[in-house]
DRENTORKOL-3810 file (N, C-alpha, C; in nm, 4 decimals):
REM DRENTORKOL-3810
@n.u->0.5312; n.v->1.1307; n.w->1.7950; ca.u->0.4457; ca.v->1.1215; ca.w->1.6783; c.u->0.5204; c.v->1.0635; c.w->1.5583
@n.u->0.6801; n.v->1.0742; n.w->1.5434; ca.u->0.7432; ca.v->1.0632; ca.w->1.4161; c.u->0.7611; c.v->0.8971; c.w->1.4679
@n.u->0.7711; n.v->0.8437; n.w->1.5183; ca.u->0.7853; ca.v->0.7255; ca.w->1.5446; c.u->0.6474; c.v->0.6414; c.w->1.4959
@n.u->0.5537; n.v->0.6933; n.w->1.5975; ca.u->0.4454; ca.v->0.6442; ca.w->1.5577; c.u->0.3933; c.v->0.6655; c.w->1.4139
@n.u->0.4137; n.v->0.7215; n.w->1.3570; ca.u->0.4024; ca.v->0.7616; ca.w->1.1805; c.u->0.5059; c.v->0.6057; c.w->1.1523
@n.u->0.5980; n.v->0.6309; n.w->1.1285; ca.u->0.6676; ca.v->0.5242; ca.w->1.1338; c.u->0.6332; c.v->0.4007; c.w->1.0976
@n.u->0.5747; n.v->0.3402; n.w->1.2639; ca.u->0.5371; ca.v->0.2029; ca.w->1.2834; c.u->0.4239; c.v->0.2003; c.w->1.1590
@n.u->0.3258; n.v->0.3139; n.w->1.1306; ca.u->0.2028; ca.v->0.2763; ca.w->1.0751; c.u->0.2495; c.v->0.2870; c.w->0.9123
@n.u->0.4115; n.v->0.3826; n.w->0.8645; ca.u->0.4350; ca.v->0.3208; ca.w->0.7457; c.u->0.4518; c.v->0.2442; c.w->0.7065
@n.u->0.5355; n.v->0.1769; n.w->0.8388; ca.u->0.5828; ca.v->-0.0140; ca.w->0.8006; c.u->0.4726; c.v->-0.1127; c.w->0.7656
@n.u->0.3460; n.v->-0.0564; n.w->0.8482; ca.u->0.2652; ca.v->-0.1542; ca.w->0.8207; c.u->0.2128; c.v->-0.1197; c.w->0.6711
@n.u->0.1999; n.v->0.0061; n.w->0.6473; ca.u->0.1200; ca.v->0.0266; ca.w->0.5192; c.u->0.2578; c.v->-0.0599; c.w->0.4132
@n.u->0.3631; n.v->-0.0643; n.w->0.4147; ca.u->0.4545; ca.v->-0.1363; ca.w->0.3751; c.u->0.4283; c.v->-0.2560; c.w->0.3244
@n.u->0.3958; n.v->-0.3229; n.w->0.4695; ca.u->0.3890; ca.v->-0.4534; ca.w->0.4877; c.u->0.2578; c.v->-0.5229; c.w->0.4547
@n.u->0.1475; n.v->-0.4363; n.w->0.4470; ca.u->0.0271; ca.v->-0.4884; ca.w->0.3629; c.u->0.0455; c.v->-0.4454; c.w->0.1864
@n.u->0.1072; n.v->-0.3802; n.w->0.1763; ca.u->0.1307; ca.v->-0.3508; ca.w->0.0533; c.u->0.2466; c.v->-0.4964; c.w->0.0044
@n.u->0.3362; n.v->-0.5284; n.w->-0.0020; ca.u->0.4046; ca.v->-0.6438; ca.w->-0.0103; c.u->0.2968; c.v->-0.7630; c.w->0.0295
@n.u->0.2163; n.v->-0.7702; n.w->0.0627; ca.u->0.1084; ca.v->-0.8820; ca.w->0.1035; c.u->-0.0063; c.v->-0.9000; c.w->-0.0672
@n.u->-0.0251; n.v->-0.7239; n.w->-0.0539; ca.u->-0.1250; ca.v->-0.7399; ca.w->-0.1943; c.u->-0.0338; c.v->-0.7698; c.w->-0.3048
@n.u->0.1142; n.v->-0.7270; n.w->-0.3271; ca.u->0.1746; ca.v->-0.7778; ca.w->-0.4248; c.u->0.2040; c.v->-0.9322; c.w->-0.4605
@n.u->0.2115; n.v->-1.0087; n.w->-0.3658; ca.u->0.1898; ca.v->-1.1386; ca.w->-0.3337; c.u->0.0671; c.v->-1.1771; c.w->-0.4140
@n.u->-0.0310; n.v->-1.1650; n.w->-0.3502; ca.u->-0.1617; ca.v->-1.1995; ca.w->-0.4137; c.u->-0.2273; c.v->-1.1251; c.w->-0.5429
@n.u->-0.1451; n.v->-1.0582; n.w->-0.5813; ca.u->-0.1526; ca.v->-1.0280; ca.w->-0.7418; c.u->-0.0646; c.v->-1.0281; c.w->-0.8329
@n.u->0.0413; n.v->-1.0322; n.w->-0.7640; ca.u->0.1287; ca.v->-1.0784; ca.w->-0.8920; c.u->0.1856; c.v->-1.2142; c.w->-0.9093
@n.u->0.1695; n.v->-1.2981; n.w->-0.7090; ca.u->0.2388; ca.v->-1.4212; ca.w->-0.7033; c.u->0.1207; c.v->-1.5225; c.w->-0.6810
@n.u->-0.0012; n.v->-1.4997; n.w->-0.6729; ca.u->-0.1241; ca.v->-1.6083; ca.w->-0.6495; c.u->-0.2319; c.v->-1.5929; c.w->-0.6858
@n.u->-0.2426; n.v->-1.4854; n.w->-0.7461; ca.u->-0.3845; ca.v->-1.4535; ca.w->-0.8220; c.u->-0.4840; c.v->-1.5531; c.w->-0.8698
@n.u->-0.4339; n.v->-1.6516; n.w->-0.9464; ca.u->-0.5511; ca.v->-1.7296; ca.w->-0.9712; c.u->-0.5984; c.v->-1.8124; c.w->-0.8920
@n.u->-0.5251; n.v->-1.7952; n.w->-0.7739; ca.u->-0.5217; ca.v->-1.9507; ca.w->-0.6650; c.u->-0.6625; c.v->-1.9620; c.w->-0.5695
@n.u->-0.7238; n.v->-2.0359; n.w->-0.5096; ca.u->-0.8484; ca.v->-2.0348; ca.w->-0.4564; c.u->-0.8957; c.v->-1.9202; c.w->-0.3716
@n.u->-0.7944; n.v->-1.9120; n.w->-0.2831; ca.u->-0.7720; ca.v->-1.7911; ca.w->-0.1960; c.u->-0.7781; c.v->-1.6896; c.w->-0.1817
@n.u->-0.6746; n.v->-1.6300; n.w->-0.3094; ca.u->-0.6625; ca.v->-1.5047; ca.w->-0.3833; c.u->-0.8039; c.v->-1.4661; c.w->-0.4631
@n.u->-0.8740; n.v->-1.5886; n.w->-0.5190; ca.u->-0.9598; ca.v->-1.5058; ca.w->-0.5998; c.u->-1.0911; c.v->-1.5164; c.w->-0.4886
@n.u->-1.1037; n.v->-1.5870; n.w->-0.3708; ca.u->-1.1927; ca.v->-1.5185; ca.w->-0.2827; c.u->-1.1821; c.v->-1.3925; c.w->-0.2300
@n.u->-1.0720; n.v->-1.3177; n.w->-0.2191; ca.u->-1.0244; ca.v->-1.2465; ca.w->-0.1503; c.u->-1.0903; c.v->-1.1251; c.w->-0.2375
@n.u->-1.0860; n.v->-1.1484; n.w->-0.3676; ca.u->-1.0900; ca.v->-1.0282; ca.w->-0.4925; c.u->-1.2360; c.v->-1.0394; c.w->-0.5304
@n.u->-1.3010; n.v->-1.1699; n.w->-0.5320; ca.u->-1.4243; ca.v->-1.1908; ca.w->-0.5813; c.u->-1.4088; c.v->-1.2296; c.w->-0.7361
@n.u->-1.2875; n.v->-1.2920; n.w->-0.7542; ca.u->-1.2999; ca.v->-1.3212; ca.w->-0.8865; c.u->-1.3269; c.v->-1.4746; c.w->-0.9195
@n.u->-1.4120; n.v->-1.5309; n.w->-1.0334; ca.u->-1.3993; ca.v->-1.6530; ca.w->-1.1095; c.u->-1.2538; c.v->-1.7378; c.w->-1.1478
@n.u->-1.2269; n.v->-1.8077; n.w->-1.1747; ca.u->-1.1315; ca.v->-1.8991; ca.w->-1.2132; c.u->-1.0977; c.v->-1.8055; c.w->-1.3939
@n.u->-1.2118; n.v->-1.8182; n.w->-1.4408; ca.u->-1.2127; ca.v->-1.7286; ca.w->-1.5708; c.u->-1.1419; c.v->-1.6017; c.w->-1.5610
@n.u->-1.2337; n.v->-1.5015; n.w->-1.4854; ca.u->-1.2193; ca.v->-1.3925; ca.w->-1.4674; c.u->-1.0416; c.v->-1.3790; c.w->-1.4382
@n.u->-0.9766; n.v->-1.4326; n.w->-1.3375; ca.u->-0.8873; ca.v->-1.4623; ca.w->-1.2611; c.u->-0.7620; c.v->-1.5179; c.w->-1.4069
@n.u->-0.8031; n.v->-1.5718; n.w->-1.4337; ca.u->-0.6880; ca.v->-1.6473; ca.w->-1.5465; c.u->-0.6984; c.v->-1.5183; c.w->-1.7092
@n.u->-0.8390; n.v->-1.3831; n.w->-1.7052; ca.u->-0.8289; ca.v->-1.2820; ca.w->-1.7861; c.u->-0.7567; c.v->-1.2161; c.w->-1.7736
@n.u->-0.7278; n.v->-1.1974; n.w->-1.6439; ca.u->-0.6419; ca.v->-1.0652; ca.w->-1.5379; c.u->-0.4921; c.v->-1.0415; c.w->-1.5119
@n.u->-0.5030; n.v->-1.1566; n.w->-1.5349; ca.u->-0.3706; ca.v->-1.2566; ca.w->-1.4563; c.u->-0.2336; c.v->-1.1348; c.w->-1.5286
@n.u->-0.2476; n.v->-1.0546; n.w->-1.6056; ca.u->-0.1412; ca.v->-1.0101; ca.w->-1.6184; c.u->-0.1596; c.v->-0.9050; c.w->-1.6362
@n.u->-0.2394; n.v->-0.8236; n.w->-1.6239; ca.u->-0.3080; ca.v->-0.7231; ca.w->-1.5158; c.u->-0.2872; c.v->-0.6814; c.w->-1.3974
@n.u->-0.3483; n.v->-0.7739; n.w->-1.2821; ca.u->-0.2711; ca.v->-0.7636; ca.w->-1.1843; c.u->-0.1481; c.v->-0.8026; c.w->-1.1220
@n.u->-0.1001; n.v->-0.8967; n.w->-1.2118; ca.u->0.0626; ca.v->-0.9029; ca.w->-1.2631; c.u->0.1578; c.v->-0.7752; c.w->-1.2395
@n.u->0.0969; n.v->-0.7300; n.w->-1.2641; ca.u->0.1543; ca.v->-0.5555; ca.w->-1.3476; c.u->0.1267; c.v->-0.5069; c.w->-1.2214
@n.u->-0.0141; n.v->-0.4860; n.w->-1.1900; ca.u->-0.0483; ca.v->-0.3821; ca.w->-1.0343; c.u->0.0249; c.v->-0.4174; c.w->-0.9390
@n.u->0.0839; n.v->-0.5510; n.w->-0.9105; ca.u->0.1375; ca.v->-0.6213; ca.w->-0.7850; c.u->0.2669; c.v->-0.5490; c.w->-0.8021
@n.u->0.3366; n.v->-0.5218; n.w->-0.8873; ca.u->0.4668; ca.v->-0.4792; ca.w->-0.8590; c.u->0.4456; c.v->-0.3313; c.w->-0.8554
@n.u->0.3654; n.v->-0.2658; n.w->-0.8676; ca.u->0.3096; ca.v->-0.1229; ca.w->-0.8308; c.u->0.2856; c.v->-0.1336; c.w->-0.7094
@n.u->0.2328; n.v->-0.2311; n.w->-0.6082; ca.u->0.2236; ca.v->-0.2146; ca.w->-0.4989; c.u->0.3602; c.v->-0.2503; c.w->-0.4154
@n.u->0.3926; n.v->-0.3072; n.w->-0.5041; ca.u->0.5474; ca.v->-0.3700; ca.w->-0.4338; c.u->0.6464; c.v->-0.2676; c.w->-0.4505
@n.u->0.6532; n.v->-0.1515; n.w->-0.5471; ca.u->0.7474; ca.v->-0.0212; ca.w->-0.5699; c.u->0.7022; c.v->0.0483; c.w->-0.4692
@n.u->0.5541; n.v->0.0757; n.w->-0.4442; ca.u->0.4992; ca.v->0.1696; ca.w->-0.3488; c.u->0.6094; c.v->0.0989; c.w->-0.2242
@n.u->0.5752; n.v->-0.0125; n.w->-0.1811; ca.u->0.6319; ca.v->-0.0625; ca.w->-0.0294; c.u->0.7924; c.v->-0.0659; c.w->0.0081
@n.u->0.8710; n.v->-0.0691; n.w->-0.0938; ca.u->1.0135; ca.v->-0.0714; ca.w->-0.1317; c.u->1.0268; c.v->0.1196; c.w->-0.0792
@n.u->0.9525; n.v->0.2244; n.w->-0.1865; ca.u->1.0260; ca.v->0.3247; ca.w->-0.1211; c.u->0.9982; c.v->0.3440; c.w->-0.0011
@n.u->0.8473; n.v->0.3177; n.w->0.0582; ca.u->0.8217; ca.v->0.3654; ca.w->0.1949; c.u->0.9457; c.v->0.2773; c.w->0.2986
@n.u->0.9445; n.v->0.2189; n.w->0.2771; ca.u->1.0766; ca.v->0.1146; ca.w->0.3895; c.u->1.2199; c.v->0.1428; c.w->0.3632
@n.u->1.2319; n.v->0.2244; n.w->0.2314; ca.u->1.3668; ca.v->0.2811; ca.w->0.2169; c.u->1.3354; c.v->0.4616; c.w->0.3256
@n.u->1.2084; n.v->0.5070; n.w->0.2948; ca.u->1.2224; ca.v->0.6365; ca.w->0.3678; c.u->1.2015; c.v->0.5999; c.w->0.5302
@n.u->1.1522; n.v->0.5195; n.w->0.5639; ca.u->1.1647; ca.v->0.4770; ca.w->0.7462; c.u->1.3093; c.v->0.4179; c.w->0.7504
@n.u->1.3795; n.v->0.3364; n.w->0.6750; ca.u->1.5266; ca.v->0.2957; ca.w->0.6945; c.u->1.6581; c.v->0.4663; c.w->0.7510
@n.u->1.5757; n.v->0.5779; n.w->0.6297; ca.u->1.6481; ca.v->0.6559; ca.w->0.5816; c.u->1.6384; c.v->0.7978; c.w->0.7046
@n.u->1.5180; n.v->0.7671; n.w->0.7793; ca.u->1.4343; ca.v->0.8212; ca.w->0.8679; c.u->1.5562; c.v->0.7969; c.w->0.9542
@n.u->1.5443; n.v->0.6555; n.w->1.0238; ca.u->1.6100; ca.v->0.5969; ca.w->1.1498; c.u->1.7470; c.v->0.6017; c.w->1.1330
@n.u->1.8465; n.v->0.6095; n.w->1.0405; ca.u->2.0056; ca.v->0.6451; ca.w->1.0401; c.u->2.0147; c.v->0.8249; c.w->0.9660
@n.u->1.9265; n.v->0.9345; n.w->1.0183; ca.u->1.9370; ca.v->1.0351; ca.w->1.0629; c.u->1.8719; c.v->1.0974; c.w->0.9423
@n.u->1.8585; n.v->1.0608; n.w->0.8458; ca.u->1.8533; ca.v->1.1820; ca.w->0.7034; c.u->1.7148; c.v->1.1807; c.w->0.7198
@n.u->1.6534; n.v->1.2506; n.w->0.7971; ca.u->1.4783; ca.v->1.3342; ca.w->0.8296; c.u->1.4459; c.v->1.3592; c.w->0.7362
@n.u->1.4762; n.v->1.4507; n.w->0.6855; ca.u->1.4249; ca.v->1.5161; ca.w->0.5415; c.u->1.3840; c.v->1.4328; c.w->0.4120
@n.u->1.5181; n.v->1.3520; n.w->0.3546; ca.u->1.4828; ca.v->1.2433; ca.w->0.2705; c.u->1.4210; c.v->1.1670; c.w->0.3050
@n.u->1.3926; n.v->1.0897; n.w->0.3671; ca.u->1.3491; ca.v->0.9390; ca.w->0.4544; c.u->1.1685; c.v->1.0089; c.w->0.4660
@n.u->1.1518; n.v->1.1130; n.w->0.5170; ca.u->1.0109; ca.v->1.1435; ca.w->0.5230; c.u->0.9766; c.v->1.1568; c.w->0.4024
@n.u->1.0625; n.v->1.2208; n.w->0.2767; ca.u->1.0005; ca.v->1.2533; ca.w->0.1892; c.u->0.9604; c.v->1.1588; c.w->0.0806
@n.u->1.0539; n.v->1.0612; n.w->0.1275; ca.u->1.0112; ca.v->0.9166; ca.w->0.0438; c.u->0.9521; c.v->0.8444; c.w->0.0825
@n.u->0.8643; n.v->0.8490; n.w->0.2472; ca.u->0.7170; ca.v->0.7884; ca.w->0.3058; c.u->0.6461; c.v->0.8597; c.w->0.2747
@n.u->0.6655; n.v->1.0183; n.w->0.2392; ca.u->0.5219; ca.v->1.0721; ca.w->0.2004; c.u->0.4443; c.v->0.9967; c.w->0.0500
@n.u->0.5775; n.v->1.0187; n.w->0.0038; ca.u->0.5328; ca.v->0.9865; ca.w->-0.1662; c.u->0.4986; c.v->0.8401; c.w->-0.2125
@n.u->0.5617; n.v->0.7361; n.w->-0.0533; ca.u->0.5105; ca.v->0.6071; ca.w->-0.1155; c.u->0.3931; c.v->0.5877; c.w->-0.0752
@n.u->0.3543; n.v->0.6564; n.w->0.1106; ca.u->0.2508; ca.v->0.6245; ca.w->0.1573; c.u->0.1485; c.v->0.7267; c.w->0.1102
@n.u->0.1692; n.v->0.8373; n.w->0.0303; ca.u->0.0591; ca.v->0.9160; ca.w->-0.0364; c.u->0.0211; c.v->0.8955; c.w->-0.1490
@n.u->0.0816; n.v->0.7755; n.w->-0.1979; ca.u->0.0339; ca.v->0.7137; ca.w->-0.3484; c.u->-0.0095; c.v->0.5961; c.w->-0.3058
@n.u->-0.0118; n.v->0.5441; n.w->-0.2164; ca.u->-0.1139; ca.v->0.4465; ca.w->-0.1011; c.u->-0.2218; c.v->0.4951; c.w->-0.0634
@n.u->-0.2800; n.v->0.6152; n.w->-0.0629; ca.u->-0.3453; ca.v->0.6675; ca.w->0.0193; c.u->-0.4293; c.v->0.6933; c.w->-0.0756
@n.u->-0.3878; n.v->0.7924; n.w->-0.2068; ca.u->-0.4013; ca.v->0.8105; ca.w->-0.2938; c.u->-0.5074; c.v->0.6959; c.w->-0.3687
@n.u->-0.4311; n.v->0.5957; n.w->-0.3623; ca.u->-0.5065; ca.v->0.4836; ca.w->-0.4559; c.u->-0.6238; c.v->0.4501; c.w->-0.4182
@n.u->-0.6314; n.v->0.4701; n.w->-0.2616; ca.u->-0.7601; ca.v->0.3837; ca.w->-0.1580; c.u->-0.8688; c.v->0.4951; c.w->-0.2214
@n.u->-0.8549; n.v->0.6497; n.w->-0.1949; ca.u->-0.9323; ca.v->0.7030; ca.w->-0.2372; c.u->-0.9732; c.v->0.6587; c.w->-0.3990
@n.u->-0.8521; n.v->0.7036; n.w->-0.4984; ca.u->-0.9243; ca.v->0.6122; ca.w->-0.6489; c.u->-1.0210; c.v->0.5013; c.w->-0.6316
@n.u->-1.0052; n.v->0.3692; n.w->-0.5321; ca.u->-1.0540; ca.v->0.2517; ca.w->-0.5504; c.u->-1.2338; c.v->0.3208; c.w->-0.5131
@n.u->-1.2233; n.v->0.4217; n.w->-0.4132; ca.u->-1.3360; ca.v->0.4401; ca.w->-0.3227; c.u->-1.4332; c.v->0.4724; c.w->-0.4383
@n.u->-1.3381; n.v->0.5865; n.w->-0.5058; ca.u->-1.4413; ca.v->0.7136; ca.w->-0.5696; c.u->-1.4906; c.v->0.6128; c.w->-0.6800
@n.u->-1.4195; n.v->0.5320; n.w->-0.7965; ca.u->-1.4361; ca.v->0.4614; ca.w->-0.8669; c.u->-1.5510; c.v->0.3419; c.w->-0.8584
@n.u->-1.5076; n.v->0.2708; n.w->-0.7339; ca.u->-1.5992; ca.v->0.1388; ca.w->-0.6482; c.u->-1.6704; c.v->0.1531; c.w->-0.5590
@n.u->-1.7516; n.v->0.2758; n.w->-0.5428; ca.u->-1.7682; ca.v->0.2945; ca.w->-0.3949; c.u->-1.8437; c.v->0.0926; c.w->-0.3616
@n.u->-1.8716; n.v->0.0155; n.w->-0.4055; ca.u->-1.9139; ca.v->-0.0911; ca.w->-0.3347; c.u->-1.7674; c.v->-0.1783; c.w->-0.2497
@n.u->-1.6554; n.v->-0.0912; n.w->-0.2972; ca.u->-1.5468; ca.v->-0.1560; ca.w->-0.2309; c.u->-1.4678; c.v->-0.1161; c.w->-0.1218
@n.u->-1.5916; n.v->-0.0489; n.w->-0.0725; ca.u->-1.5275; ca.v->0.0883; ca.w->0.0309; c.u->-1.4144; c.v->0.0046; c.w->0.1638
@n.u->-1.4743; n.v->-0.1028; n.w->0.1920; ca.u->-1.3988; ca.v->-0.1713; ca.w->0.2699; c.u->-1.2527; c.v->-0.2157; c.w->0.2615
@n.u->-1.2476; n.v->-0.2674; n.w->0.0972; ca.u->-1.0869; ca.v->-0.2722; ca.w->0.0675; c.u->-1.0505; c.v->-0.1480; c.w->0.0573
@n.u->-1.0992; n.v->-0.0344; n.w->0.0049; ca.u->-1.0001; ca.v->0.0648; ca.w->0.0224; c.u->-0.9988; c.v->0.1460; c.w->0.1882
@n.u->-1.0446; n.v->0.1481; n.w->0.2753; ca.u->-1.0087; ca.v->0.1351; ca.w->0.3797; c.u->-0.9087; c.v->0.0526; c.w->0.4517
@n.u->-0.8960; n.v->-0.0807; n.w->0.4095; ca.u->-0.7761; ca.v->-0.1873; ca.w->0.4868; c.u->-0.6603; c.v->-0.1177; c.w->0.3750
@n.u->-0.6797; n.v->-0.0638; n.w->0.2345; ca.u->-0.5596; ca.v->-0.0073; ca.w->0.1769; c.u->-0.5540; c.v->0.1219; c.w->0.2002
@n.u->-0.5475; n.v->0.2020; n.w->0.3013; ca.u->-0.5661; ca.v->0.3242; ca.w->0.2817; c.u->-0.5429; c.v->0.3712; c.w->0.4236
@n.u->-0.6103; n.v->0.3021; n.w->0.5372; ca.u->-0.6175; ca.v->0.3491; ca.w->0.6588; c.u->-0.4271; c.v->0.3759; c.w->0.7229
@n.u->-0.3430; n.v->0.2425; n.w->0.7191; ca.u->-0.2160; ca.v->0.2892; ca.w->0.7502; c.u->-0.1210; c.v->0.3603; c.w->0.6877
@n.u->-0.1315; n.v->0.3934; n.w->0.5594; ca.u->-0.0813; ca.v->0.5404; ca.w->0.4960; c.u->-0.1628; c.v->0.6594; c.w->0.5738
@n.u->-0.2558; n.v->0.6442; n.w->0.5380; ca.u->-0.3126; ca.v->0.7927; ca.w->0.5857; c.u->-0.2472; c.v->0.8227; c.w->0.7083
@n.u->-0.2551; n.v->0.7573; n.w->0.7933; ca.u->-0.1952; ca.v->0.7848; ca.w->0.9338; c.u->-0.0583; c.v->0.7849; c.w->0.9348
@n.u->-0.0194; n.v->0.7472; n.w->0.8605; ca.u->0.1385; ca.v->0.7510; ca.w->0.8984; c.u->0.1681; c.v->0.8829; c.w->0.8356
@n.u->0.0922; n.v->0.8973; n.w->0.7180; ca.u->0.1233; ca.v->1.0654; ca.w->0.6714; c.u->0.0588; c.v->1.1406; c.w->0.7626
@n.u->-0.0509; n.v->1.1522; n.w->0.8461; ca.u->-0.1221; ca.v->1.2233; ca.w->0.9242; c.u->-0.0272; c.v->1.2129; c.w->1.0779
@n.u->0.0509; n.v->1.1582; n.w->1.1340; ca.u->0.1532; ca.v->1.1283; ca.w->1.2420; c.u->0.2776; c.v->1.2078; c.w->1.1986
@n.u->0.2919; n.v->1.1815; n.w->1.0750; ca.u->0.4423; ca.v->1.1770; ca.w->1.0296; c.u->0.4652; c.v->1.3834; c.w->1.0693
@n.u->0.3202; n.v->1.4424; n.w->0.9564; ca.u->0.3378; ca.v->1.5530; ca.w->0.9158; c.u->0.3247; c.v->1.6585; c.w->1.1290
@n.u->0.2182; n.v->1.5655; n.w->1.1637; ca.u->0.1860; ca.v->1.6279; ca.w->1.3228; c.u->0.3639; c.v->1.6110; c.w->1.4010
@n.u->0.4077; n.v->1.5332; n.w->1.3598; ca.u->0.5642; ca.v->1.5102; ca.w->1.4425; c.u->0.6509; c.v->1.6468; c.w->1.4187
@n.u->0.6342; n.v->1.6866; n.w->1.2906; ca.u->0.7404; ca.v->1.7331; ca.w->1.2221; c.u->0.7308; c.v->1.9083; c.w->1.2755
@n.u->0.5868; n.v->1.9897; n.w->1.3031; ca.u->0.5555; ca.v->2.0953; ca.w->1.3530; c.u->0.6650; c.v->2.1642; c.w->1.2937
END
């Protein structure tokens, strides 16, 4: 189970470093603002806004990959406790986006589903 927690922090990791990309490194770009539903306008209002959020998602993904690093060269204790707190402020947020947007229930599901599980694996491993 602690493994499999694991794999699903990396990914919550690794989509998290994806949204930081597209909000702090491409936001206004064609792509990015299909992705968000934003205008060229809207998109060039924001721009330092989600400037700001992108490296919030990018701190979130930094500790979770320091606590699976910290996991796998033996220190259990720390290493989980710094996937709980990155991937439970991941988890955390999906719910904010939900309760706030419920019309965005879908992004906070693709942000939300591999934290949850990796905290829901992580904590079933640990018994």
């Amino acid at each position: 189970m602690i493994n499999a927690g694991l794999i699903f922090a990396g990914l919550a990791a690794l989509l998290h470093v994806y949204i930081f990309i597209m909000e702090s490194l491409t936001w206004t770009s064609p792509r990015t603002r299909a992705t968000f539903g934003t205008t060229p306008e809207e998109a060039e209002t924001t721009k330092l806004l989600a400037f700001n959020q992108g490296f919030y998602n990018l701190f979130l993904a930094i500790i979770t990959a320091v606590g699976i690093a910290t996991v796998s060269i033996g220190h259990h204790v720390v290493g989980a406790t710094l996937i709980l707190a990155g991937a439970g402020s991941m988890a955390a947020a999906a719910v904010v986006l939900l309760v706030s947007a419920p019309d965005k229930a879908r992004a906070a599901l693709v942000q939300g589903i591999f934290p949850a599980l990796a905290i829901a694996l992580l904590l079933l491993g640990v018994r």
